[in-house]
C-alpha positions in Angstrom: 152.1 -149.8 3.7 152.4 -153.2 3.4 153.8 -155.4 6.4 156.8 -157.8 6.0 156.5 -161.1 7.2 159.5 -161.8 9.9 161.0 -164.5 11.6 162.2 -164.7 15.1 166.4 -165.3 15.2 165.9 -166.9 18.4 170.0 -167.7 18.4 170.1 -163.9 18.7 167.1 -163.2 20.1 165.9 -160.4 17.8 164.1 -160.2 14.7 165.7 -161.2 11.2 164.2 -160.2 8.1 162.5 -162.5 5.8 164.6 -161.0 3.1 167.4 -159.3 4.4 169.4 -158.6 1.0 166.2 -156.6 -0.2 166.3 -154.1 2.3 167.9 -151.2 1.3 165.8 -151.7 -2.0 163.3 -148.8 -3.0 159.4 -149.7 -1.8 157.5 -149.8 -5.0 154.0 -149.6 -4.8 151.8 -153.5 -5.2 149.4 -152.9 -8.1 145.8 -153.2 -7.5 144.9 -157.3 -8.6 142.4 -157.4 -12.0 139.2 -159.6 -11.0 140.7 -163.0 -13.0 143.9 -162.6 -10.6 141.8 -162.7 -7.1 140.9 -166.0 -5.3 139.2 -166.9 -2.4 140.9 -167.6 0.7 141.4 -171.6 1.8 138.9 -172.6 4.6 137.4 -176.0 3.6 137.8 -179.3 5.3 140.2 -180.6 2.8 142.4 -177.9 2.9 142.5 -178.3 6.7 142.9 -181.9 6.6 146.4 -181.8 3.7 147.2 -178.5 6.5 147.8 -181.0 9.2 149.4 -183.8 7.4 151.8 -181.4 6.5 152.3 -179.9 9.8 152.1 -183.6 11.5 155.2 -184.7 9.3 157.0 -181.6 10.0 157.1 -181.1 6.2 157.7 -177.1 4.5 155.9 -177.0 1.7 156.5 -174.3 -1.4 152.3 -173.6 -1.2 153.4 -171.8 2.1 156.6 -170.6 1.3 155.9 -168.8 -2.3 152.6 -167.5 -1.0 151.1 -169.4 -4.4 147.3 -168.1 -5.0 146.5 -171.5 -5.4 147.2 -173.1 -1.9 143.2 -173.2 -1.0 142.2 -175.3 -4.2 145.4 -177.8 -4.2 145.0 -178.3 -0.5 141.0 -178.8 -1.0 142.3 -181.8 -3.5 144.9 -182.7 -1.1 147.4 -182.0 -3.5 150.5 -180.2 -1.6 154.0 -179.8 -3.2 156.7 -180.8 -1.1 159.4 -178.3 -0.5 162.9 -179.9 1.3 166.4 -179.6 2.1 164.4 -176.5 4.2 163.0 -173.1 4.1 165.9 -171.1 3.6 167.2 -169.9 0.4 170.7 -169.3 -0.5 169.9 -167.3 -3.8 168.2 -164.2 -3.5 166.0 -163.9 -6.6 163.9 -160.9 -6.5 160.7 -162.6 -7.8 160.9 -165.1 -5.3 158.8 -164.9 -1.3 160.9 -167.9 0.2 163.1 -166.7 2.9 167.1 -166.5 2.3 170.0 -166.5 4.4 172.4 -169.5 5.2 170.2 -172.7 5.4 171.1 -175.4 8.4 171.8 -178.6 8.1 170.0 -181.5 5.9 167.3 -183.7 8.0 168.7 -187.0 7.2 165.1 -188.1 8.2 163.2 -185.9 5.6 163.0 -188.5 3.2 161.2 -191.0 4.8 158.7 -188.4 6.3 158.2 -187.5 2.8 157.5 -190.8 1.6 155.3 -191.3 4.6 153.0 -188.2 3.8 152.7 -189.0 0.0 151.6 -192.7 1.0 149.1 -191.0 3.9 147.6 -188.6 1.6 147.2 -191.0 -0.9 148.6 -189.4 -3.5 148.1 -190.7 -7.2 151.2 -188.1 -8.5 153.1 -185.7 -6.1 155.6 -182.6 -7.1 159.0 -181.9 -5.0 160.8 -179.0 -5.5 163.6 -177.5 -3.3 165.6 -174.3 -1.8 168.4 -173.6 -4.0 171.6 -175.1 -1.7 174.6 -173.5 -2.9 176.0 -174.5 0.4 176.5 -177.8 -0.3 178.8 -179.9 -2.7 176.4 -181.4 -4.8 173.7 -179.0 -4.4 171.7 -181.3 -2.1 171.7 -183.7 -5.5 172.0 -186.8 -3.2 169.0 -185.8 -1.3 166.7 -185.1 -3.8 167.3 -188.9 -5.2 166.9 -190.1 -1.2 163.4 -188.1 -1.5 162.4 -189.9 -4.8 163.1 -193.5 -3.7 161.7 -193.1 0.1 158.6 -192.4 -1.8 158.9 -195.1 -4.3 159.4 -197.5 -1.6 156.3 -195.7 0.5 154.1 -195.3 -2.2 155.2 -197.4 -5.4 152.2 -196.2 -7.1 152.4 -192.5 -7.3 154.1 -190.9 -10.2 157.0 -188.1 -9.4 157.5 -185.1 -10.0 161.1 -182.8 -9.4 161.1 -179.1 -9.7 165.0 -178.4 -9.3 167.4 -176.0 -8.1 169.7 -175.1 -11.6 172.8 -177.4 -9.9 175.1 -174.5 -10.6 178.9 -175.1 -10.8 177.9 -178.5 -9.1 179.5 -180.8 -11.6 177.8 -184.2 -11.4 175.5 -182.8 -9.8 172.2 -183.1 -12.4 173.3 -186.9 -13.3 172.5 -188.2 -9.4 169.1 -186.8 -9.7 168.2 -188.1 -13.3 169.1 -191.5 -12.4 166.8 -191.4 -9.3 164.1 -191.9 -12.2 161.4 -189.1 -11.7 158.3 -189.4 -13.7 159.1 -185.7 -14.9 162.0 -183.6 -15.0 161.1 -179.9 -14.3 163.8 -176.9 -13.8 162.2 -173.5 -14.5 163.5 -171.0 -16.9 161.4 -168.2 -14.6 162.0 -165.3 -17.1 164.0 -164.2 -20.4 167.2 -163.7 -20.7 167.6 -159.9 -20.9 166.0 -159.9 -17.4 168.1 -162.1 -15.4 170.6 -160.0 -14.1 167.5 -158.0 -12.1 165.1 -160.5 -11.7 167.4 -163.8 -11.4 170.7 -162.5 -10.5 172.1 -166.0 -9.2 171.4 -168.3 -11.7 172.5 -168.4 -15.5 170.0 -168.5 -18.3 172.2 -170.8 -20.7 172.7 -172.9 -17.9 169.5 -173.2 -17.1 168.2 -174.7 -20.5 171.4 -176.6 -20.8 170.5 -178.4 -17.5 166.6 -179.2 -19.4 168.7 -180.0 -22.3 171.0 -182.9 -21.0 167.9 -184.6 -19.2 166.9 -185.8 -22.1 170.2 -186.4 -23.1 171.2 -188.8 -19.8 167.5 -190.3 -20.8 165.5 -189.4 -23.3 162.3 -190.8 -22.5 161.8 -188.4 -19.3 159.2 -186.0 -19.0 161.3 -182.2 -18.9 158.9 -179.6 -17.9 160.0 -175.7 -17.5 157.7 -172.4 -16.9 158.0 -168.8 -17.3 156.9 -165.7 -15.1 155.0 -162.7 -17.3 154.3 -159.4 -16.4 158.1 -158.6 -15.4 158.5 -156.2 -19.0 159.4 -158.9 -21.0 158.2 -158.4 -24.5 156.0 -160.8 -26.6 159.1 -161.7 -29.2 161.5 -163.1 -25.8 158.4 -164.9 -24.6 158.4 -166.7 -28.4 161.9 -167.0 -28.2 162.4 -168.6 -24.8 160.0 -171.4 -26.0 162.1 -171.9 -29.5 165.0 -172.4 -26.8 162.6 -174.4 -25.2 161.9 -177.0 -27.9 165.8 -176.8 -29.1 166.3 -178.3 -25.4 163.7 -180.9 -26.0 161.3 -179.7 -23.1 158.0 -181.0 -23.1 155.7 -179.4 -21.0 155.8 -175.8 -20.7 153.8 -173.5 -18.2 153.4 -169.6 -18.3 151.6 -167.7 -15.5 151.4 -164.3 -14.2 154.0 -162.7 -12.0 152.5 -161.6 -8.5 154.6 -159.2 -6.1 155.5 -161.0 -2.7 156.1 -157.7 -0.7 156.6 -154.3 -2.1 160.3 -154.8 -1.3 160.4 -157.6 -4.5 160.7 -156.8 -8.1 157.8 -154.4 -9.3 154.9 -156.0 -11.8 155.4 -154.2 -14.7 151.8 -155.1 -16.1 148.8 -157.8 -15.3 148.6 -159.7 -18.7 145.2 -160.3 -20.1 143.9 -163.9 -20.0 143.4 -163.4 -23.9 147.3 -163.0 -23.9 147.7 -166.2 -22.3 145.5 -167.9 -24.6 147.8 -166.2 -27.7 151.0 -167.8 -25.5 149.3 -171.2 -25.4 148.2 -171.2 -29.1 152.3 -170.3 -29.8 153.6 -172.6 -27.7 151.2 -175.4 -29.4 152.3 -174.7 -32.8 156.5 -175.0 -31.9 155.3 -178.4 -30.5 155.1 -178.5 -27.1 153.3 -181.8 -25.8 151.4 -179.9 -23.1 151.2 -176.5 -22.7 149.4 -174.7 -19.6 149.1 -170.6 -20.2 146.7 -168.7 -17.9 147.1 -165.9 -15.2 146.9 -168.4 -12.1 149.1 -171.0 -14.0 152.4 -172.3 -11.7 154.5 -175.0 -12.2 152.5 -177.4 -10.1 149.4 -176.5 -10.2 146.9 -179.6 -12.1 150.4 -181.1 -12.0 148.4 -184.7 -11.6 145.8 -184.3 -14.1 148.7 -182.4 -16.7 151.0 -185.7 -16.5 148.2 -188.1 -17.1 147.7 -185.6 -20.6 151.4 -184.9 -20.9 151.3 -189.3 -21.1 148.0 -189.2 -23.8 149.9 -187.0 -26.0 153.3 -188.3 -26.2 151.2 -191.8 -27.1 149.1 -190.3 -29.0 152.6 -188.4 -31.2 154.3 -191.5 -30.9 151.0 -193.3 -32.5 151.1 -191.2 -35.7 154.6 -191.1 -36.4 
């Protein structure tokens, strides 16, 4: 049996689950990881030096908070992805290992501590993504765009990255985070849209891409960016059709990685996808146009996020040079 990670309610002074909504859900059993899924675990200096930068500047970070395989090479590069507005959730997603429940209130200082840490760690490009906040009236919309200019005033050479919330039934809500001018726009579509209601029961598929969609509509020469989960049952004709959508909406980067079970309480992996897959996916996604694709098992949204945008950059140049 596998143990679930708790928290201590310390206003009630007993344990809360990490995930309380999935607790009356059926155990399913982890499947045993394939040998190009397994990675080592993060001990080097560098990962210990980005560890207390972030602790330091009281920062959460998604590398924690989603478990992500990849936390011991990004943190060896000092590459972290910022994760604000808190650690608490209020969607319940049942891919997803950060912890839900009602979120407190916004750090109005969280900006400038971010900006801070980007300039301290020197970073040439940095990713910030977010909780969903349904809690609030714009979605947290205002804070996002605080996040992006503390930094540009911190560190007015590092390129920026957004991974949003989906701004659901937050009406103006997209617009105040375009005009904060990120470097690249990314909102991920996570799955296809037959698998929603089970795997992303909050959010809106339509929605979703219609949020990529008017990005380039509020400002067309933004970078949009959106990935996809496999290994959740989808079949390979929705993972062709979700990047058609894709390129209707104008997105330009688009990542696909393997789905990995948090806890044995999240959605079950229906299969591990070969890497060969992957390399079919990226050959796909490369014919509909895509500018950058990345397609692998390990593959997540921010991972080589750095090195992708300086590419994502070359090819858009290099289309633009032989239109």
């Amino acid at each position: 049996m596998g143990a679930m990670a708790t928290l201590i309610d310390i206003g009630n002074a007993r344990e809360r689950p990490r995930h309380p909504e999935k607790q009356a859900r059926p155990e399913s059993e982890i499947l045993r990881k394939p040998a190009w899924i397994r990675v080592k675990a993060p001990m080097s200096k560098g990962y210990q030096e980005t560890r207390a930068i972030v602790r330091a500047k009281n920062l959460t970070t998604v590398c924690e908070e989603a478990a992500c395989p990849n936390i011991g090479e990004c943190w060896e590069q000092n590459h972290a992805t910022m994760m604000i507005m808190g650690d608490t959730c209020t969607r319940a997603c049942a891919f997803c290992n950060v912890k839900t429940g009602l979120p407190g209130a916004l750090d109005p200082e969280e900006p400038r501590h971010v900006g801070e840490a980007v300039a301290e760690m020197g970073l040439s490009h940095v990713v910030i993504t977010s909780v969903d906040r349904d809690d609030l009236t714009d979605g947290g919309a205002k804070h996002f765009a605080d996040v992006v200019l503390a930094i540009r005033q911190s560190a007015p050479q590092t390129t920026i990255e957004i991974l949003t919330p989906d701004f659901l039934r937050k009406d103006g809500a997209a617009e105040i985070v375009i005009d904060s001018k990120p470097d690249v726009f990314n909102h991920n579509l996570e799955t296809v849209p037959r698998l929603y209601l089970s795997i992303r029961p909050g959010a809106r598929y339509f929605h979703s891409l219609r949020l990529l969609e008017r990005v380039k509509e509020r400002d067309p020469q933004m970078f949009t960016k959106s990935g996809i989960m496999v290994g959740l049952g989808e079949t390979r004709e929705e993972v062709m059709q979700i990047m058609d959508d894709m390129r209707v909406a104008g997105v330009d980067f688009i990542t696909i990685g393997q789905y990995l079970q948090p806890t044995r309480k999240h959605a079950p992996i229906d299969r591990f996808v070969h890497p060969d897959e992957f390399k079919a996916y990226e050959t796909m996604a490369r014919a509909k146009g895509f500018l950058m694709v990345s397609s692998a098992p390990l593959t997540r949204s921010s991972h080589h996020a750095g090195e992708d945008f300086a590419r994502l950059k070359a090819a858009r140049n290099k289309k633009i040079g032989n239109a």
